[in-house]
N, C-alpha and C positions, 0 to 999 in steps of 0.2 A: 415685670410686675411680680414682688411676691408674694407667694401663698399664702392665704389667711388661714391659716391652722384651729380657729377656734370650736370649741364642741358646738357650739352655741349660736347660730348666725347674727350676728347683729343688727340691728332692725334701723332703717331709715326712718328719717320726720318725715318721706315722702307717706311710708307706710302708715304712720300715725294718722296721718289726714285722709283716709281713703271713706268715705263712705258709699255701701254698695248699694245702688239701684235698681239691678235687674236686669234680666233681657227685652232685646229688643231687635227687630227683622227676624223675625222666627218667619220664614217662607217657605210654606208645605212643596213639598217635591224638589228643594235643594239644599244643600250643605253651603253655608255662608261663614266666610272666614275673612280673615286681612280687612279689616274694617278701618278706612282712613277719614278723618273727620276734620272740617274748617269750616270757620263763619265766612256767611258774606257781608260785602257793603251792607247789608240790612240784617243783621244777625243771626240770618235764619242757616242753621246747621245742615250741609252735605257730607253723604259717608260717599266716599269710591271704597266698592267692597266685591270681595270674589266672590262667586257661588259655581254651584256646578251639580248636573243632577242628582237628587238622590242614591239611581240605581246604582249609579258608579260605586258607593258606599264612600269611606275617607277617602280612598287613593286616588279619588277623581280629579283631583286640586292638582295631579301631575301632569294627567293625560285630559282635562274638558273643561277647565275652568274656565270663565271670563270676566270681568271685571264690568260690575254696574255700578249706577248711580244711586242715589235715595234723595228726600228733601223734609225735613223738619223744622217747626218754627222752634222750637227749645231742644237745646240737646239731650233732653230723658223721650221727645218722641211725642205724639206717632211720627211715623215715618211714611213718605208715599215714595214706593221706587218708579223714577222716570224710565228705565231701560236699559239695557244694556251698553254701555260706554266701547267698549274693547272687544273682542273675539278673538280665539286663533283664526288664524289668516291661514293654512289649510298650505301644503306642498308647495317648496319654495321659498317659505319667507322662515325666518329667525324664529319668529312668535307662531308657528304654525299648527302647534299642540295643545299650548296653552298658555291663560295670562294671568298672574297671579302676581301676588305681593306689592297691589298700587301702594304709595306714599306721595300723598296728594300735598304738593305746596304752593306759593307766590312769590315770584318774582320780578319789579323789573314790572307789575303791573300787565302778566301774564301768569295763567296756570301755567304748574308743570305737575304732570302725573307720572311717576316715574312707578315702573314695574318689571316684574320678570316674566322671559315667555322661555319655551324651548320649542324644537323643530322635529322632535324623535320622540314626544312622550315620556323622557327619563332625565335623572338628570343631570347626565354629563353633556348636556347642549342646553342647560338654563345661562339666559343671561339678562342683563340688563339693560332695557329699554327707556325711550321716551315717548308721551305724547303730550303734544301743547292744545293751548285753549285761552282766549280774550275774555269767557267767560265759562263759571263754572257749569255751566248749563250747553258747553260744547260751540260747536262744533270742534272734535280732536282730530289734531293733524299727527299724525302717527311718523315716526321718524323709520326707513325702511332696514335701519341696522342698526344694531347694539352700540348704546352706547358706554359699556365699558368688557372688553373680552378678558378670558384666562391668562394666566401664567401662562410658562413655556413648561413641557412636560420636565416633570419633578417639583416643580416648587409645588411653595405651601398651598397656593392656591390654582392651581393646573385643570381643576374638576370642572370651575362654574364659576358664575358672578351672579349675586341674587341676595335678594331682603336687603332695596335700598334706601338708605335714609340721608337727606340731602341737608344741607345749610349753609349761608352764608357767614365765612370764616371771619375775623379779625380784621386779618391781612386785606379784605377784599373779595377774596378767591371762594369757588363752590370749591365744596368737601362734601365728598361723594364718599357713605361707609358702608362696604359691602359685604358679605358673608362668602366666605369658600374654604376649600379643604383639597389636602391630596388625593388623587385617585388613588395610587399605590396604596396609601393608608385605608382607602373604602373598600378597594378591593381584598387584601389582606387579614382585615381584621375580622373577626367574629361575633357574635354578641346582638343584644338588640340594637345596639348604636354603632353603624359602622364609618368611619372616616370620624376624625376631627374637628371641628367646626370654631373657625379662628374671623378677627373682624379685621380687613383693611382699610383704607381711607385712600384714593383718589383727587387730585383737584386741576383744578378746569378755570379758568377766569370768565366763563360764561357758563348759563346753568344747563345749556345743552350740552356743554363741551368743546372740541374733546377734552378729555378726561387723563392726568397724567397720574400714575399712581407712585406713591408718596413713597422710600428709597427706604424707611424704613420698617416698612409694613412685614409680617401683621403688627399692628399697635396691639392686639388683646388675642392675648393666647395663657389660655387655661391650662397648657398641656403638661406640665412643668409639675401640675398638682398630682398627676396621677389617674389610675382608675379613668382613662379618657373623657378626664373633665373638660367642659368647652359650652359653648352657649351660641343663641340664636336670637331672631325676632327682633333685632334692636331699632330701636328707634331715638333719634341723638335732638337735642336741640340746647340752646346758649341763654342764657339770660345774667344780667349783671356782671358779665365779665367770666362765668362758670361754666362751663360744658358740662352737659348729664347726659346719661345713657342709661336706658331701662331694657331690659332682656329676660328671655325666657331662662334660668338656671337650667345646664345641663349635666349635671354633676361637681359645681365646684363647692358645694352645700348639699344640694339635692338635687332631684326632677321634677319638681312638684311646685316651686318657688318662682317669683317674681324675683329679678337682682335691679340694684340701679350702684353706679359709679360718676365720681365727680372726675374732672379734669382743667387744668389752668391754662391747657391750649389746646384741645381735644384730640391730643394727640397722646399724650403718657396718662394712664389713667389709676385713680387709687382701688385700692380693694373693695369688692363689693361689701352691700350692703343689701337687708330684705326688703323689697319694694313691695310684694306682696307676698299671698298667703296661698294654697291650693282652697277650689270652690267650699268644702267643707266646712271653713274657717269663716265665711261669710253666711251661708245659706243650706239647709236643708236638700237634696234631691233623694228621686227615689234608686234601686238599685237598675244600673243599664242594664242596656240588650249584649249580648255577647261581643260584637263586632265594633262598639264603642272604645277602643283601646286607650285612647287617651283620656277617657272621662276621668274627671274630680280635678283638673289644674284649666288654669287660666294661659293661652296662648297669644302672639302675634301682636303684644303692648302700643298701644298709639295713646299721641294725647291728643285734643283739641287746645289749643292754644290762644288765649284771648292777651292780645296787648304784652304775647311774647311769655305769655307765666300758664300754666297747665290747670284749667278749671275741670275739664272731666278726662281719667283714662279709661279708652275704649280697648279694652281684650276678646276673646272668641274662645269658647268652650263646647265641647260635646254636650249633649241632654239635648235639654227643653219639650215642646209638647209634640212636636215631629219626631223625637228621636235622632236628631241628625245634628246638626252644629249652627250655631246662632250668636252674634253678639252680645257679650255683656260688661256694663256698663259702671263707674263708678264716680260720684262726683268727689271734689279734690277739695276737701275745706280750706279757707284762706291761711296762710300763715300767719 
C-alpha cells in the first residue's frame, strides 16, 4: 500500500452521511465498550457489548471484562440489557481473564459471536475465540480453544490474535481479519504507543474454522509511513462486489479520526480515507476527569447492517453522565 502523503485527509461519502445521535447504555458502576449490533427475524436491534467495573477505571477491559447482551425495538433505543452472555472462565482456560472485542454475526442460520479473551490479564495471551447460538437470545455454546493463535516468535504478528471481524468471501470461504503486532517491537519501543498494530486475514470454509491464515498477510501495514503509524478496531463487511473497512486512525493522519478503505477482493486495499471526525466535531461535552485519557475520539467502529448496506455506526467513547465510557451512536443517511 502506499502512503498517502496528503496535508489534508480526504474525506469519504461514508463521512458525508453520518448523522449523530447520541449515547446510549450509559450503565452506572461500568465502563461499556465494543458495542456489536444486529437485527432480528423481527427487527428488533441486539448490541453484544463489553463492560467491566467502574473501579477498575479504563484498564479493566484487560483484566475483568465480560461481554453482555441488551435488546431494543429501534436502533437509537432504549435499550433493556438481558445479562451477561460471556465471562472469564477463571484458571485454566484460554478466556480466563477476560472477554472482550465480541463481533456478533449470522451464518448458515446460526449466531456466531466471535471475541477475544486472554489467560494472564495482558496481552501477550489475547486470542481469538468463538461462541455459537440458534438464537440471538442464547443459549452460547462457548468453543474450549482459540480459534485462531499467534505467529511463530519473530513474525509480524507473534504477540496475539484480537479485534475480529468475520465474512463471508466471494470464493465461498470465512475471512477471518485479525489485529496483532511484534513483541520485540512492543517490547522495544518507547512512547505512548508501543508495538505496531498491522490487520491479517485468515480463512476457513466453515465459520467456526479451523482458520488458515492467508500467505500473504499483513494485508494492511501502516509501518512504511513512519512515526509508527498503524491502526486498530476494524471492522470489514462486502456489499455489491466492494470490501470496506472502517478503523480507529492510529497515526497514518492522526489519533483522533475515523479511517475507512475500499478493496476489490478484501485483500489489497486503497488508501484511506476520513470515516469520521473526533467527539468535538459532532457534539459539545464538558472538560473530563483526569484519568479519562482517551476522551474527545470515537473508538471500536461497528455497523448494523440491514439488507447487507450500513444503516447506523455504533462507536464507544469516554464521558457521559458516569464518567466512564458508553456507546455512541450515529445514523447512516441513504445514499
Amino acid at each position: 500500500m502506499t502512503p498517502f502523503f496528503n496535508a489534508v485527509p480526504p474525506v469519504s461519502v461514508f463521512a458525508k452521511r453520518l448523522k449523530p445521535i447520541g449515547r446510549i447504555l450509559e450503565l452506572e458502576g461500568y465502563y461499556v465498550w465494543c458495542n456489536s449490533p444486529i437485527f432480528d427475524a423481527a427487527g428488533r436491534v441486539h448490541i453484544f457489548f463489553s463492560r467491566w467495573r467502574s473501579e477498575k477505571r479504563m484498564s479493566g477491559w484487560i483484566n475483568g471484562s465480560e461481554i453482555a447482551h441488551a435488546i431494543a425495538d429501534t436502533p437509537e433505543g432504549p435499550y433493556t440489557v438481558t445479562g451477561t452472555i460471556l465471562e472469564p472462565r477463571g484458571p485454566g482456560f484460554w478466556d480466563a481473564t477476560t472477554c472482550h472485542n465480541p463481533s456478533i454475526t449470522r451464518f448458515n442460520n446460526k449466531y456466531y459471536l466471535y471475541y477475544m479473551g486472554n489467560s494472564n490479564g495482558k496481552t501477550n495471551t489475547k486470542r481469538i475465540g468463538l461462541a455459537i447460538a440458534h438464537s440471538l437470545n442464547g443459549p452460547w455454546q462457548r468453543l474450549d480453544h482459540p480459534i485462531l493463535e499467534p505467529g511463530p516468535e519473530g513474525a509480524w504478528d507473534d504477540h496475539c490474535t484480537t479485534n475480529p471481524s468475520v465474512l463471508r468471501h466471494a470464493n465461498g470461504q470465512y475471512g477471518l481479519y485479525y489485529k496483532s503486532w511484534n513483541t520485540r517491537d512492543y517490547q522495544t519501543q518507547t512512547g505512548p504507543v508501543r508495538g505496531n498494530r498491522k490487520y491479517g486475514l485468515a480463512f476457513s470454509r466453515a465459520p467456526e474454522g479451523p482458520f488458515k491464515k492467508y500467505e500473504g498477510n499483513p494485508i494492511i501495514d501502516f509501518s512504511a509511513r513512519g512515526h509508527n503509524a498503524q491502526l486498530e478496531d476494524a471492522f470489514v463487511w462486502e456489499a455489491q462486489g466492494v470490501y470496506r473497512i472502517i478503523a480507529r486512525d492510529m497515526g497514518y493522519y492522526n489519533h483522533t479520526d475515523g479511517i475507512i478503505m475500499e478493496s476489490k477482493n478484501g485483500i489489497r486495499w486503497q488508501a484511506p480515507k476520513t470515516a469520521y471526525y473526533p467527539v468535538s466535531h459532532y457534539i459539545q461535552q464538558p472538560p473530563p476527569p483526569s484519568y479519562l485519557t482517551k476522551y474527545g475520539r470515537f473508538e471500536r467502529p461497528q455497523l448494523l447492517l440491514k439488507n447487507g448496506k450500513p444503516v447506523y455506526l455504533f462507536t464507544t467513547t469516554q464521558g457521559g453522565i458516569y464518567n466512564s465510557s458508553s456507546p455512541f451512536i450515529f445514523k447512516i443517511d441513504p445514499a
